[in-house]
Backbone as a printed PyTorch tensor [residue, N CA C, xyz], in Angstrom:
tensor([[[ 13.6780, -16.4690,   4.5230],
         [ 13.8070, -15.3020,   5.3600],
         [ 13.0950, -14.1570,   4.6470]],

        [[ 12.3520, -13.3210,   5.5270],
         [ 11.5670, -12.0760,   4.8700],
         [ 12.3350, -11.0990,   5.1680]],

        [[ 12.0900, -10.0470,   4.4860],
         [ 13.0030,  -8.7750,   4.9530],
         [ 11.5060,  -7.4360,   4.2670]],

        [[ 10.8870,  -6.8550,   5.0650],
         [ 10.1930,  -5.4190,   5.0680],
         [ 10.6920,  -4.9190,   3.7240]],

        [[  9.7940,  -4.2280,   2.8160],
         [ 10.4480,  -2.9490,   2.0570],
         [  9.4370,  -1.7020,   1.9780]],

        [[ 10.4990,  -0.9630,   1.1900],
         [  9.1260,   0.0660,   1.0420],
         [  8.8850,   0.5010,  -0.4020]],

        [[  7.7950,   0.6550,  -0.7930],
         [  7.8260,   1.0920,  -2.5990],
         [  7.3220,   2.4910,  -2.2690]],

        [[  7.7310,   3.1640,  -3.0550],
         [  7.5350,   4.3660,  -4.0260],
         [  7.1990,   4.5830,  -5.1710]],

        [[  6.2240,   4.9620,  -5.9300],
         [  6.2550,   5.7310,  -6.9590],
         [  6.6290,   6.9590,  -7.5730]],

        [[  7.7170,   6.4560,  -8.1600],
         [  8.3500,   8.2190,  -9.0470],
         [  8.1720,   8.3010, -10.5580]],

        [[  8.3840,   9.1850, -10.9410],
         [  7.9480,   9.4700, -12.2190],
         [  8.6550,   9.0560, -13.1770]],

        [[  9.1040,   8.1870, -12.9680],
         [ 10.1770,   7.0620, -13.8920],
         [  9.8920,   5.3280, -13.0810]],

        [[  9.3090,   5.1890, -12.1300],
         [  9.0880,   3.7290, -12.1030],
         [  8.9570,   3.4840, -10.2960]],

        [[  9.5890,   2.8460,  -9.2150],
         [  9.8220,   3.0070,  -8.1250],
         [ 10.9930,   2.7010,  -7.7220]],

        [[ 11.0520,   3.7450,  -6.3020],
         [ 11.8710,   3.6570,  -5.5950],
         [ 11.6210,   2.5940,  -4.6510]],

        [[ 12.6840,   1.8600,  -4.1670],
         [ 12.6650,   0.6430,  -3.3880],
         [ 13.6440,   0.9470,  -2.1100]],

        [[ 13.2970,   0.5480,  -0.2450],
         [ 13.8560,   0.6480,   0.2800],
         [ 14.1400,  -0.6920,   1.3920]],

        [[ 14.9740,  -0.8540,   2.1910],
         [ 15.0810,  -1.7410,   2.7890],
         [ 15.2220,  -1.0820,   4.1170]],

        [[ 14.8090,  -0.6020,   5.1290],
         [ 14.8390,   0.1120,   6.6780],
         [ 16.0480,  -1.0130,   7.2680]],

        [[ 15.5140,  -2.0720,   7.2060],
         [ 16.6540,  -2.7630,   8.0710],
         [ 17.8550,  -2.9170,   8.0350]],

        [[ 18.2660,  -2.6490,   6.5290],
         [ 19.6050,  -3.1180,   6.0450],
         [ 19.8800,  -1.3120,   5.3410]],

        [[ 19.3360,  -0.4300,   5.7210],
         [ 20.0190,   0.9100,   4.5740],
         [ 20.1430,   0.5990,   3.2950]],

        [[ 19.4160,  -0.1180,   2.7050],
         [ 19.2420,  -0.4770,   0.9800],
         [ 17.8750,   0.7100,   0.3040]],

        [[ 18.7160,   1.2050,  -0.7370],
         [ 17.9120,   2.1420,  -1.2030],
         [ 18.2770,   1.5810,  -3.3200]],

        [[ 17.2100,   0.8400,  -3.4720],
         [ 17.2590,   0.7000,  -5.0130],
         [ 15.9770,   1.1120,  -5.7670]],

        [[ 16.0020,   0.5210,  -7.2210],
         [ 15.1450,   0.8470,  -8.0250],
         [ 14.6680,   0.0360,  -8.9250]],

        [[ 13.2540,   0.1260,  -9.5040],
         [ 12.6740,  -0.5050, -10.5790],
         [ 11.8710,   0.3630, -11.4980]],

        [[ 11.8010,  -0.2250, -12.4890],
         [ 10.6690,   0.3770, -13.6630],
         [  9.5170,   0.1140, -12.9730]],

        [[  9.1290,  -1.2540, -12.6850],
         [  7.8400,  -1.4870, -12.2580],
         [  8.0840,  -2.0880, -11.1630]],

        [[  6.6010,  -2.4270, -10.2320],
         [  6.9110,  -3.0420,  -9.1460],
         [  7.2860,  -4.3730,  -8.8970]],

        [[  7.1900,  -5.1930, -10.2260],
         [  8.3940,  -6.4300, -10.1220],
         [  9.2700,  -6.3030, -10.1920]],

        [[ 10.1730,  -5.2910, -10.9930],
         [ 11.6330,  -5.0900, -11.2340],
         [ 12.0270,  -4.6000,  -9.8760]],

        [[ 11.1900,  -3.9600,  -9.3520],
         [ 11.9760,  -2.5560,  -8.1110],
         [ 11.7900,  -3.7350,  -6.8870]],

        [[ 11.1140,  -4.5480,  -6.7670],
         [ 10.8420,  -6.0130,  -5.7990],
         [ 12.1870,  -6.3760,  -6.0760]],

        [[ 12.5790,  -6.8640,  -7.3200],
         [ 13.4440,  -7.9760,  -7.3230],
         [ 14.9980,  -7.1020,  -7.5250]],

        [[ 15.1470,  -6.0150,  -7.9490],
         [ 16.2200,  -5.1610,  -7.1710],
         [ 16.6100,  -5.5590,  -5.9260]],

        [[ 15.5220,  -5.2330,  -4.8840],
         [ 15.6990,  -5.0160,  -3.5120],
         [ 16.0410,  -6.6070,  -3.1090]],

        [[ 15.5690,  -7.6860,  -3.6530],
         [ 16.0050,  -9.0700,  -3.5540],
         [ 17.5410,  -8.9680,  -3.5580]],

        [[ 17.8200,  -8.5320,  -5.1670],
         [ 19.2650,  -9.0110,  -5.1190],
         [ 20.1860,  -8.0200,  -4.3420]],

        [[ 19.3240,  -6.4340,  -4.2480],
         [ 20.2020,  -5.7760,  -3.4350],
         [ 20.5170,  -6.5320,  -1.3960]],

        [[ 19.4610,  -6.9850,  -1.3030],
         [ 19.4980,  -8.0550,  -0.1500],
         [ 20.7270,  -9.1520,   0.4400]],

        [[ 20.6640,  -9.7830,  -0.7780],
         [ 21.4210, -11.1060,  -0.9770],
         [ 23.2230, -10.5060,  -1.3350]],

        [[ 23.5050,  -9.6360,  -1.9820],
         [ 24.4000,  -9.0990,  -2.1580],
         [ 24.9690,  -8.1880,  -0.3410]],

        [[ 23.8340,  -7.9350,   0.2130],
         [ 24.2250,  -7.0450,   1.4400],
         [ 24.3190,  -8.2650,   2.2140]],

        [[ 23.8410,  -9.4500,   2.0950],
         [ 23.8130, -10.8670,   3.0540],
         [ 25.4230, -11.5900,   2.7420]],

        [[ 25.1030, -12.0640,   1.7830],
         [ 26.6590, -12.2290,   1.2350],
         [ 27.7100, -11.7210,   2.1350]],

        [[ 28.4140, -10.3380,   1.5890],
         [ 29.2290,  -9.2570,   2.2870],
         [ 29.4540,  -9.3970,   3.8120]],

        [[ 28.0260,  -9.6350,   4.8700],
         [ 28.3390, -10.0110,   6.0430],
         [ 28.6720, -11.2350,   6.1090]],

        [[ 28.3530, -12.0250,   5.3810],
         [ 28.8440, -13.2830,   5.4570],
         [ 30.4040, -13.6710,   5.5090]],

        [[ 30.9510, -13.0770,   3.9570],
         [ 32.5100, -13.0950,   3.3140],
         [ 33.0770, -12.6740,   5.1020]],

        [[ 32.5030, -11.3330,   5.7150],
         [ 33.7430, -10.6360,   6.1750],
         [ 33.2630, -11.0360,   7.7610]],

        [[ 32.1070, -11.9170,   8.3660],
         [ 32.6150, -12.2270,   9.8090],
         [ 31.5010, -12.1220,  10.2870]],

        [[ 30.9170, -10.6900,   9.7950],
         [ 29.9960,  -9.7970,  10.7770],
         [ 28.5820, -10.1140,  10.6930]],

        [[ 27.8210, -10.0650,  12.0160],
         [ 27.0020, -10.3830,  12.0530],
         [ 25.6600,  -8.9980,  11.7430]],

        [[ 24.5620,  -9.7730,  10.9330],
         [ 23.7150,  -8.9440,  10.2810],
         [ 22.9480,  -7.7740,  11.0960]],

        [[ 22.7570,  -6.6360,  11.1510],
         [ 21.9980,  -5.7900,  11.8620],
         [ 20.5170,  -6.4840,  12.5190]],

        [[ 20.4610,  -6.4250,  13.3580],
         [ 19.2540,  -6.7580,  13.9620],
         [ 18.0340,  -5.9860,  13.3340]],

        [[ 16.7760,  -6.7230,  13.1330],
         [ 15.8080,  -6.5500,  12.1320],
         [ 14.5010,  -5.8640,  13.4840]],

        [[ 14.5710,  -4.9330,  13.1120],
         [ 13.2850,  -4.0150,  14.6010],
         [ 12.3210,  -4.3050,  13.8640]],

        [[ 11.7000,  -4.1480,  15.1470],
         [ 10.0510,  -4.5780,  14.8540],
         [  9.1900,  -3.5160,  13.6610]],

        [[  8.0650,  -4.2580,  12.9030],
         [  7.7160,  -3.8130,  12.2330],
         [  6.7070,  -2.3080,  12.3500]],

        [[  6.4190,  -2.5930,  13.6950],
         [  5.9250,  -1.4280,  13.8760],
         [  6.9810,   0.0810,  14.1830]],

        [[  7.8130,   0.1940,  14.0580],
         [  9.1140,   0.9730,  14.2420],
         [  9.1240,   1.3570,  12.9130]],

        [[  8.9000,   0.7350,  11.8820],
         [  8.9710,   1.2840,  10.2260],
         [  7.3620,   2.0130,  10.0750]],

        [[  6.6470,   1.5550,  10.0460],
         [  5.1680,   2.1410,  10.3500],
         [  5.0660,   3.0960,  10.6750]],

        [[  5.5500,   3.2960,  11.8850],
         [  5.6240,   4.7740,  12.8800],
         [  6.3570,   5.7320,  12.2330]],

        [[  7.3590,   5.0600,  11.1240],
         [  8.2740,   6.2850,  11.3770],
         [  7.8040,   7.5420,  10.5270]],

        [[  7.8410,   8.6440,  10.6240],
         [  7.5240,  10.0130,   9.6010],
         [  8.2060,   9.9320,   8.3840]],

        [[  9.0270,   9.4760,   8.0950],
         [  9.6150,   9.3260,   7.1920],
         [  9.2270,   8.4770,   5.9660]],

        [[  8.6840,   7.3900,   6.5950],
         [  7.8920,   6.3250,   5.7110],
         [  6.2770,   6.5640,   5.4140]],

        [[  6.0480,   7.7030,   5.9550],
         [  4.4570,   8.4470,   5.5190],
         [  3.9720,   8.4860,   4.1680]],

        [[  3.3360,   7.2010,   4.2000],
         [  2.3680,   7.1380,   2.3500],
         [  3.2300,   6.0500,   1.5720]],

        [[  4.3070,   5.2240,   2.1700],
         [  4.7320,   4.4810,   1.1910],
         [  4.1650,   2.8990,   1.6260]],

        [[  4.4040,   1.9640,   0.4460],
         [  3.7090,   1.1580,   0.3570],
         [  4.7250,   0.0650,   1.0860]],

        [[  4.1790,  -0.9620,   1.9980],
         [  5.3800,  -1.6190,   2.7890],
         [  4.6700,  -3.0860,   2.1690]],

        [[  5.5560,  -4.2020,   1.9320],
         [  5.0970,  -5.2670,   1.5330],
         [  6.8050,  -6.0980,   1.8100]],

        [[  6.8510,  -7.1850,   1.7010],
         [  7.6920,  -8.4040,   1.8540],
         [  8.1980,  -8.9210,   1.0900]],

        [[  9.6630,  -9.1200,   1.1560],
         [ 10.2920, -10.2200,  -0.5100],
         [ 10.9840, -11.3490,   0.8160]],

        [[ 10.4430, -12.2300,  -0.0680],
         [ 11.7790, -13.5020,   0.0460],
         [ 13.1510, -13.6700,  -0.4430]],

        [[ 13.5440, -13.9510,   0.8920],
         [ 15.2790, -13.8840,   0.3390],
         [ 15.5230, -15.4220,   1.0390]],

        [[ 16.3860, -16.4630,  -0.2020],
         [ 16.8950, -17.4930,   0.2220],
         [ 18.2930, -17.0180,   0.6490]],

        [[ 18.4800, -18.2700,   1.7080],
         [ 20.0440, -17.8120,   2.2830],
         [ 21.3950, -17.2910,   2.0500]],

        [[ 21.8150, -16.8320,   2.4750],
         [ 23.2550, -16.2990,   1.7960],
         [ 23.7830, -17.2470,   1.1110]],

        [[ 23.9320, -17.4380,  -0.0250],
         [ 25.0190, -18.1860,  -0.3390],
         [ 26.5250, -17.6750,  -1.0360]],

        [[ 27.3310, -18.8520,  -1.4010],
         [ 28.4030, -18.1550,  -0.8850],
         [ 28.8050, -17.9670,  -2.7110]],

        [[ 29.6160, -16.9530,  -2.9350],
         [ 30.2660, -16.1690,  -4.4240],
         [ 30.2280, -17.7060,  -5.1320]],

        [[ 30.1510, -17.2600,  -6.5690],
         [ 31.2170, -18.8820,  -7.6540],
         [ 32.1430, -17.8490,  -7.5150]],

        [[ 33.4630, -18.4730,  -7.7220],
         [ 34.3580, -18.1400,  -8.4020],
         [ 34.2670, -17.7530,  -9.9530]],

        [[ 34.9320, -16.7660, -10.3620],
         [ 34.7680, -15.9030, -11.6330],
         [ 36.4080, -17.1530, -12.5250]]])
């Protein structure tokens, strides 16, 4: 499953976003701030999973494009394997 993001550059590394899911994380570099937004993903997949609810519907990509808000940031794709479910601690 793909999920949209958006990178940023700030003056400490990037900002990472997810439009579809309201995920807003971070990296030093753009592998770390990628693989943030992975596990911040899988952790937000999870959660709907545990409690019932079904995942926000994913709008079209041109809806993130358009928006003013996302003016100048860099949009690219992570892979996320399926929810799976907690180990026990």
């Amino acid at each position: 499953m793909q999920f949209l993001i958006t990178l940023e550059q700030t003056e400490s590394g990037f900002s990472v976003q997810v439009p579809d899911l309201a995920i807003l994380t971070y990296g030093g570099t753009i592998n770390t701030a990628k693989q943030a937004a992975v596990e911040a993903i899988q952790v937000n997949l999870n959660a709907y999973k545990e409690t019932g609810k079904s995942m926000p519907y994913k709008k079209p990509i041109v809806t993130h494009l358009e928006n003013p808000d996302y003016k100048g940031l860099l949009f690219t794709f992570v892979d996320i394997a399926e929810a799976v479910e907690r180990a026990a601690a």
